[in-house]
C-alpha positions in Angstrom: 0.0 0.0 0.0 1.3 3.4 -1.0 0.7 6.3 1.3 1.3 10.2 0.7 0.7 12.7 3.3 0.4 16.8 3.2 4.0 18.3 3.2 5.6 15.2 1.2 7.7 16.4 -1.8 6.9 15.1 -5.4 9.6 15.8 -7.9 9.4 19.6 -7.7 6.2 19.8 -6.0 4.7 20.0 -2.1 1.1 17.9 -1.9 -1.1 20.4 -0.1 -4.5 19.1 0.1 -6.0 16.1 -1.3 -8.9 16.7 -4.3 -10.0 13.0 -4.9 -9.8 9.6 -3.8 -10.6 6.4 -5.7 -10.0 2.9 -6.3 -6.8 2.9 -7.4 -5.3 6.2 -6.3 -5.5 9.9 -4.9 -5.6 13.4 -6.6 -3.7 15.9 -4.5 -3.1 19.8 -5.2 0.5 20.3 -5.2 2.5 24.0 -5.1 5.9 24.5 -6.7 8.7 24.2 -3.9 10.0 27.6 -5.4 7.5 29.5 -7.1 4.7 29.2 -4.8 2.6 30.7 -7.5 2.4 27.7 -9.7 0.1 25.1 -8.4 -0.6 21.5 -10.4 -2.7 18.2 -9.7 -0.6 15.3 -9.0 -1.9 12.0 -9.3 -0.5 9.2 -7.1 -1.6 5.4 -7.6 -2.0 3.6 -4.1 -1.8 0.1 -5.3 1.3 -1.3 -6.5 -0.6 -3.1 -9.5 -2.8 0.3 -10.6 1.0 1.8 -11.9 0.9 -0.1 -15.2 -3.0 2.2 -15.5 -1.2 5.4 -13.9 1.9 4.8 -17.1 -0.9 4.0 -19.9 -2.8 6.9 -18.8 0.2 9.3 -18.9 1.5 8.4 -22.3 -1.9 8.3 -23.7 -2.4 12.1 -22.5 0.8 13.2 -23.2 0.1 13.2 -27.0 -3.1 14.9 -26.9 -2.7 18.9 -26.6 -5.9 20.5 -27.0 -8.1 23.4 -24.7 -10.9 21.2 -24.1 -7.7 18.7 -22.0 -5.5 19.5 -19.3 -2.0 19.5 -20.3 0.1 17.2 -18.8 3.5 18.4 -16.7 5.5 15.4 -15.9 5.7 11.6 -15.3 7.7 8.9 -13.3 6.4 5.6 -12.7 9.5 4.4 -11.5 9.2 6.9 -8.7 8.9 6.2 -4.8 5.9 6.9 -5.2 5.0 6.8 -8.9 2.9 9.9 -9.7 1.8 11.7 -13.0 1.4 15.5 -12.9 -0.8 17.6 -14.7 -2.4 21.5 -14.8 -4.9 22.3 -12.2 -8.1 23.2 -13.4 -10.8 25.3 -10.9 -14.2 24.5 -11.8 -17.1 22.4 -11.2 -17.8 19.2 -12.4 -21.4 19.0 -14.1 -22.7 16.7 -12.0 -22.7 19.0 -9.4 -24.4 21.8 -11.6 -26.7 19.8 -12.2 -27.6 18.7 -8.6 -27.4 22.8 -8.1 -29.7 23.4 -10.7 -31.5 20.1 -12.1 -31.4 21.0 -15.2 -29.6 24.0 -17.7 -31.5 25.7 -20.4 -31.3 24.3 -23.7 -28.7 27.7 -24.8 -25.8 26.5 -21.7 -26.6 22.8 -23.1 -25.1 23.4 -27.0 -22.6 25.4 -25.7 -21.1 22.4 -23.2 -22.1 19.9 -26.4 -19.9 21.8 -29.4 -17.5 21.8 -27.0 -17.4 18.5 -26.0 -17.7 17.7 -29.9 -14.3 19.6 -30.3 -12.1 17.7 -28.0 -13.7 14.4 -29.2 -13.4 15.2 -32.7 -9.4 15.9 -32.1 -9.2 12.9 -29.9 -11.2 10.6 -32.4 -8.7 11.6 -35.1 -5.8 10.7 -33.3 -7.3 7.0 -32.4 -8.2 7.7 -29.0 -11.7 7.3 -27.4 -12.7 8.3 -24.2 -15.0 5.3 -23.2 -16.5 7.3 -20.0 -18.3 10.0 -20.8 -20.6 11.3 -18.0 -21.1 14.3 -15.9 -18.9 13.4 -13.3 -16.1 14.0 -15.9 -17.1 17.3 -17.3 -15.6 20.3 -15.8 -16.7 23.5 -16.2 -14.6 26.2 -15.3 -15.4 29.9 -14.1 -15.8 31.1 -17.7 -17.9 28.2 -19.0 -15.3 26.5 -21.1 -15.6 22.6 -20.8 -12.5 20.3 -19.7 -13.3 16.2 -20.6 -11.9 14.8 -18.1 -11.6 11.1 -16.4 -12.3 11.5 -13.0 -12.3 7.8 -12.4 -10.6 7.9 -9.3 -14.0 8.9 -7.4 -15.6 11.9 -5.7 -14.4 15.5 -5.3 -13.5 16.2 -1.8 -13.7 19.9 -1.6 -16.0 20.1 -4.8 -14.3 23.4 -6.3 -11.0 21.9 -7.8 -11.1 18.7 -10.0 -8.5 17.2 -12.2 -7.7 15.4 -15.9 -7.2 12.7 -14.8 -8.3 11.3 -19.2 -7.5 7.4 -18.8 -8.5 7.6 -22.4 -8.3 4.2 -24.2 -7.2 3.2 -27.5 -9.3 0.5 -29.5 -7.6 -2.5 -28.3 -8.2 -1.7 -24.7 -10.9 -3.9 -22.7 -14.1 -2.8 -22.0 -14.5 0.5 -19.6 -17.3 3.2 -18.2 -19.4 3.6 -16.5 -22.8 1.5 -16.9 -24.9 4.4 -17.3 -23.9 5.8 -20.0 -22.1 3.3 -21.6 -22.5 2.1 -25.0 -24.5 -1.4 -25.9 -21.3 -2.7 -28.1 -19.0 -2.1 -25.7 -21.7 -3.5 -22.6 -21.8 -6.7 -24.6 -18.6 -6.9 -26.7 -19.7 -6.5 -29.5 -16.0 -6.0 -30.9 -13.3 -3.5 -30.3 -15.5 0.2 -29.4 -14.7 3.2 -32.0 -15.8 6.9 -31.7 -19.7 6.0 -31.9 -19.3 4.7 -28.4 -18.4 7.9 -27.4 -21.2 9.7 -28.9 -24.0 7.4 -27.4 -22.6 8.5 -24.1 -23.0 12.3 -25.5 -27.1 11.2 -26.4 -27.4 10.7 -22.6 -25.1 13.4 -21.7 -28.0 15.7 -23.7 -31.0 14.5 -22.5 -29.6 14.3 -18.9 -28.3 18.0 -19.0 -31.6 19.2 -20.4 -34.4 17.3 -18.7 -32.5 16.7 -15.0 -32.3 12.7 -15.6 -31.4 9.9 -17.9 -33.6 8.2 -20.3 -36.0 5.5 -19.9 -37.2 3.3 -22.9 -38.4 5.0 -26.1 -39.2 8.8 -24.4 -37.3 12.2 -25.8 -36.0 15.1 -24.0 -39.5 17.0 -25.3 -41.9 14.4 -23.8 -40.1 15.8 -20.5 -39.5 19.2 -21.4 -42.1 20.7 -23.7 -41.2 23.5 -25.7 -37.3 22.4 -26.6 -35.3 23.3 -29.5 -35.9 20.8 -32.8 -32.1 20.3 -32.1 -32.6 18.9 -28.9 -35.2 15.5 -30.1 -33.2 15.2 -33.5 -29.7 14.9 -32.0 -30.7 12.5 -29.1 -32.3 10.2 -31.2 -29.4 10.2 -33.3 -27.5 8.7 -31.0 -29.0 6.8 -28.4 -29.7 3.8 -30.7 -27.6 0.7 -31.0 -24.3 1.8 -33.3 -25.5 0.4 -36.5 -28.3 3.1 -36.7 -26.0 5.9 -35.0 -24.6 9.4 -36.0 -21.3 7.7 -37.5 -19.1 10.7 -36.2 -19.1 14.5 -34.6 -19.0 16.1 -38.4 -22.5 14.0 -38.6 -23.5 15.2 -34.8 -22.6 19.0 -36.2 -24.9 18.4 -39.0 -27.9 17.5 -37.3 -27.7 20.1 -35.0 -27.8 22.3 -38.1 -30.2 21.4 -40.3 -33.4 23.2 -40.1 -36.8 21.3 -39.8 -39.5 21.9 -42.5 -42.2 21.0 -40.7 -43.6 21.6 -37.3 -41.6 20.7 -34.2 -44.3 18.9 -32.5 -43.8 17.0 -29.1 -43.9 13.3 -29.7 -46.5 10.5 -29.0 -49.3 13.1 -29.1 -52.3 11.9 -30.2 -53.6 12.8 -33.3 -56.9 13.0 -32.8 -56.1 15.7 -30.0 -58.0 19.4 -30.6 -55.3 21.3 -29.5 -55.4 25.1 -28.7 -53.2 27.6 -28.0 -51.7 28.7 -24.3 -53.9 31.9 -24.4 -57.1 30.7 -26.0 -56.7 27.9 -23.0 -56.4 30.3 -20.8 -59.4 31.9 -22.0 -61.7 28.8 -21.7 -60.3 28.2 -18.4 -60.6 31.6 -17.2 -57.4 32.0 -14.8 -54.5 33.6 -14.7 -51.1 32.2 -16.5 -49.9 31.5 -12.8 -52.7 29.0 -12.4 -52.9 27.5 -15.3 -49.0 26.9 -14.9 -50.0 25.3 -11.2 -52.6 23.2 -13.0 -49.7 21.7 -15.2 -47.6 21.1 -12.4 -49.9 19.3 -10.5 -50.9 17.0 -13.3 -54.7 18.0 -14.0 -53.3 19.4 -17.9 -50.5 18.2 -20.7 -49.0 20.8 -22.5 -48.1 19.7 -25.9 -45.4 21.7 -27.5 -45.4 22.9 -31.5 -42.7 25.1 -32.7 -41.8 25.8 -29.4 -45.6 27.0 -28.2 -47.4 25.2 -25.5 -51.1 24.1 -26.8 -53.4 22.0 -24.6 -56.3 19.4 -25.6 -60.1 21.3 -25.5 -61.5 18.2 -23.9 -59.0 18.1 -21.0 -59.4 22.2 -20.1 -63.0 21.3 -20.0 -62.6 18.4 -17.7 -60.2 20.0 -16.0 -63.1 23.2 -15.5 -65.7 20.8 -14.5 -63.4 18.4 -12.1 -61.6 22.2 -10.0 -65.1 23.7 -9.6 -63.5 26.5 -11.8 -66.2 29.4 -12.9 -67.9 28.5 -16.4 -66.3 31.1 -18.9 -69.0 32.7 -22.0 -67.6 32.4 -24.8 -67.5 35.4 -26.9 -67.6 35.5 -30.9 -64.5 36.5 -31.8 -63.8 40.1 -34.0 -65.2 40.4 -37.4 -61.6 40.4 -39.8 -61.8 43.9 -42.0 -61.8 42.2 -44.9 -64.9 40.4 -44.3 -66.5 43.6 -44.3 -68.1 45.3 -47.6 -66.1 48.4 -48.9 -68.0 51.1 -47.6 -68.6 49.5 -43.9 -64.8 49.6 -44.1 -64.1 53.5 -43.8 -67.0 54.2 -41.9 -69.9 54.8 -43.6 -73.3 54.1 -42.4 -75.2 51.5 -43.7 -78.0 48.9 -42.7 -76.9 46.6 -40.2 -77.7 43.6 -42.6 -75.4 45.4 -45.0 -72.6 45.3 -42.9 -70.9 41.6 -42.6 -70.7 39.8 -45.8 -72.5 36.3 -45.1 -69.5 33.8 -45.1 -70.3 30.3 -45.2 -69.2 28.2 -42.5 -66.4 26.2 -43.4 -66.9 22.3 -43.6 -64.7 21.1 -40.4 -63.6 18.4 -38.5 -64.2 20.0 -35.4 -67.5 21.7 -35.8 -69.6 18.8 -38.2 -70.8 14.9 -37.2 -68.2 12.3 -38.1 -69.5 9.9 -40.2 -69.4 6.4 -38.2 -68.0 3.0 -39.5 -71.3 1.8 -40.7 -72.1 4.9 -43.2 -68.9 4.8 -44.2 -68.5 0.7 -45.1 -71.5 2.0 -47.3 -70.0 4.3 -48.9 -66.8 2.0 -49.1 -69.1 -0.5 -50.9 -71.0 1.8 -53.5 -67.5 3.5 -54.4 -65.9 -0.2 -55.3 -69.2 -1.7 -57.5 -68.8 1.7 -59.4 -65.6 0.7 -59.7 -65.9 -3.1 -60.6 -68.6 -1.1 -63.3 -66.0 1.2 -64.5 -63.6 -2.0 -64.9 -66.3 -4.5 -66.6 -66.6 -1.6 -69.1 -63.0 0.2 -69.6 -61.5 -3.0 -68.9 -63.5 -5.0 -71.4 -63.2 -2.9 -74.0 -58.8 -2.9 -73.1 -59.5 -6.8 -73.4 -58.6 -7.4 -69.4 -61.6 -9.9 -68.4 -60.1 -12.4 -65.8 -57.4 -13.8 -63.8 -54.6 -11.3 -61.8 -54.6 -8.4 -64.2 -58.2 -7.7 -63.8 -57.7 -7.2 -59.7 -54.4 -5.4 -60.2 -56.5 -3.2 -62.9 -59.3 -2.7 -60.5 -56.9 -1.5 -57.4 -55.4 1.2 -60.4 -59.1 2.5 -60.9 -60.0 2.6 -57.8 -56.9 5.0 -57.1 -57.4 7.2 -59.6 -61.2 7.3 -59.2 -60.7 8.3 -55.7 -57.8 10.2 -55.8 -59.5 12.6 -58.8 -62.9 12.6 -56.8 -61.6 14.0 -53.6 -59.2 16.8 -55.6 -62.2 18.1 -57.7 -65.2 17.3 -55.2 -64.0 16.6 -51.8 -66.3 13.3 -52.2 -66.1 10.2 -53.8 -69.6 8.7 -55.8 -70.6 6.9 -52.4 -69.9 9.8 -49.7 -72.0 12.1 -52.3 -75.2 9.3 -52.0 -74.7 9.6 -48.2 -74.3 13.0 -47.8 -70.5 13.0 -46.4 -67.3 14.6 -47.7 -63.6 14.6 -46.8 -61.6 17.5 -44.8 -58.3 17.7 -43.2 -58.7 17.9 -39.8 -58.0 21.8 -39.3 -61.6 21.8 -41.4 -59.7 23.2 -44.9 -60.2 21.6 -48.5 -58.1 18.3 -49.3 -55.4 19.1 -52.0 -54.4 17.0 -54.9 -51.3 15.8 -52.5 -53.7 15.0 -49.6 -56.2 13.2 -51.7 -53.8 10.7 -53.4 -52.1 9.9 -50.1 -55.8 9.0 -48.6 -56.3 7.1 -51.7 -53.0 5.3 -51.1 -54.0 4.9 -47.6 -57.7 3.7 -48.3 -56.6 0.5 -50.3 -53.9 -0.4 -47.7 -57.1 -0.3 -45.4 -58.8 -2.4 -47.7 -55.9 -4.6 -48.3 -55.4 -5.5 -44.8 -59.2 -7.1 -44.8 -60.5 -4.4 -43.3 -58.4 -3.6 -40.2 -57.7 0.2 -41.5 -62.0 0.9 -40.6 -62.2 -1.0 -37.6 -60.4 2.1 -36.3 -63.0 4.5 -36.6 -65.5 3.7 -33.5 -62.5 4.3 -31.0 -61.0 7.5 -31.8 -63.1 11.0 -31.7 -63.1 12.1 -34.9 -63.8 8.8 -36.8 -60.3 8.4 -38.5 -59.3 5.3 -40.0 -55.8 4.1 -41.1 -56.3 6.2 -44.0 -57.4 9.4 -42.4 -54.5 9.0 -40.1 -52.0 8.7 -42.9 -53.3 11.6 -44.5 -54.3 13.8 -41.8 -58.1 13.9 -42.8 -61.6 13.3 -41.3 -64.9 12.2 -42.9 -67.9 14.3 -41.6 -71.3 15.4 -43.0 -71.9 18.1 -45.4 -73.6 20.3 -44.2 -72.7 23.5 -45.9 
């Protein structure tokens, strides 16, 4: 056993204080015997059999010279005691940021991850991988700037000073890490680990810097934190999957937190069936203040969903929610009429007859304000539209010469896709929903485009195809969707208009 007390001299330096102890060794801070002003870290191994680790992780380190590492001052294994010197960094390590503050806002979070992405990116290219990336090896110093560190050794004991200790390992070492945050190919062997090992630890590294804890089965930082970055969902699912399937190195981890979304960042696993409105018409229907309707989050009663960064909440929960608290019933009021839905002169003020004023709009055909048509109107109309088809087929297709055996099906699946895909872009209705008096919307209640309508044709025959199984989905879901609906983002209601 090797021991090392306060005033003992290594090489040039006198071990003041001890930082960390672990399995293997201690961390002391050490001042210069001459120029008191300089102060280092010096590592000391207390088992004869850890000096081969203490020699490996010196020479490792000693070729790596980068801002994101601390430099390292000075070696001798040979020593009584070995020890391995290197610059003394003050700082904080982020685990204990985060048990000061749970969690850091999205903006402190990409700054830590591009830095991170810098030292690993220089590492990686040099054929060295870390293998143990968690929070406990992260410092961050006084200025924000990151230092990767290996603190392996065990816990800070004064929890202001840490030290590199980077027992990086090259690709023939054994496995290592923590089993936390350690990859799956390295947790079962799957062959020697490369840089994608790394980067899964990063995936937890994110979500656990962002949401306060590490991720549990299929859930993204959003589904904890509503109201993220797109960044934040895209990069994490990048790499926490197994390494077949993962960002391949930081260039693609740099990309991905680039690239723009062209869609809506919507929170995941949201329903779709969901009538979702925004934070201030909620607040509205509810009729509190912001204050409470953030307390009635908190304490579970509503589920903010987040889209492009805005909270929206489901209509049918702020009712309940209303109803279940006792909270006063709020009266609705119609909302103001837009300018241009006045007539020219009404605009500038002139007087005119009151039933001169509003042009009469037509209400729009909607999902949300018309009768879903149920499963058994609309197996009717399913039925109607395929014997016109089967008519369209013994007619087109007999005079094409198609009259039996697989081309007549495959022809009949063709006209049936362009029957219904033409019929919903020019009518909103195929032959059978016009009989029963239905039509087709998307679900905000606006027309279905060309684009729309072939994908609910697409969608309809897959529905069909799977005998049936794509309707039996309408009774259960509010607005009456089946597969196809779902696929397309539409409903089926009644036309009323």
């Amino acid at each position: 056993m090797i021991t090392v007390k306060k005033g003992d001299r290594i090489s040039e330096y006198i071990l003041e204080e001890p930082l960390g102890k672990g399995g293997f060794g201690e961390v002391w801070r050490a001042r210069h015997h001459l120029w008191h002003d300089r102060q280092v870290a010096v590592k000391i191994p207390t088992r004869p059999e850890a000096v081969r680790d203490l020699s490996n992780e010196g020479v490792i380190q000693a070729t790596l010279e980068h801002p994101g590492i601390a430099r390292s001052l000075g070696m001798d294994t040979n020593a009584d005691p070995p020890y391995f010197i290197v610059e003394l960094i003050e700082g904080r390590n982020l685990r204990a940021v985060l048990e000061e503050s749970r969690k850091l806002e999205p903006t402190m979070v990409r700054s830590i991850l591009d830095q991170i992405l810098s030292v690993l990116e220089y590492a990686h290219a040099r054929g060295v991988i870390h293998q143990d990336i968690k929070p406990e090896n992260i410092l961050l110093t006084k200025d924000n700037e990151v230092k990767l560190t290996d603190f392996g050794l065990g816990q800070t004991v004064n929890g202001e000073s840490l030290i590199l200790s980077v027992s990086l390992r090259t690709q023939g070492a054994g496995p290592g890490g923590t089993i936390g945050y350690i990859a799956p190919e390295i947790r079962d062997r799957e062959g020697p680990p490369d840089g994608r090992a790394d980067l899964y630890s990063v995936g937890i590294l994110i979500f656990e810097l962002l949401t306060g804890r590490r991720p549990a089965g299929g859930e993204l930082p959003s589904d904890l934190e509503p109201g993220l970055p797109a960044w934040c969902d895209r990069v994490f699912r990048g790499l926490y999957t197994r390494r077949e399937t993962r960002l391949a190195d930081v260039a693609a981890v740099r990309a991905a937190l680039d690239s723009v979304s062209t869609g809506p960042t919507v929170s995941p696993l949201i329903p779709p069936a969901l009538d979702l409105v925004p934070g201030d018409e909620a607040l509205a229907i509810l009729g509190v203040t912001a204050d409470k309707l953030k307390e009635l989050v908190g304490s579970g009663h509503l589920k903010p969903v987040s889209i492009n960064g805005a909270l929206h909440y489901d209509r049918d929960r702020l009712a309940s929610a209303r109803e279940a608290l006792g909270l006063p019933r709020v009266k609705a009021t119609p909302p103001p009429i837009p300018i241009a839905a006045l007539r020219p002169e009404n605009r500038y003020g002139t007087k005119v007859s009151k039933a001169a004023r509003v042009r009469k709009v037509p209400p729009r055909a909607s999902a949300n304000n018309l009768v879903p048509g149920g499963l058994f109107v609309r197996m009717i109309a399913a039925g109607i539209d395929v014997w016109f088809v089967f008519i369209l087929q013994f007619i087109v297709g007999g005079m094409m010469g198609i009259r039996g055996g697989p081309s007549i099906l495959f022809s009949v699946v063709v006209w049936y896709l362009i029957y219904s895909w033409i019929s919903l872009a020019v009518t909103g209705r195929t032959l059978g929903k016009l009989v029963l008096g239905l039509r087709v919307v998307t679900v905000s209640g606006t027309e279905v485009s060309a684009g729309r309508g072939f994908l609910r044709s697409v969608g309809l025959i897959l529905s069909m195809a799977t005998a049936g199984f794509g309707f039996w989905m309408i009774p259960f879901n509010r607005r009456k969707q089946g597969l196809h609906d779902y696929i397309a983002e539409t409903a089926v209601v009644y036309d009323r208009r």
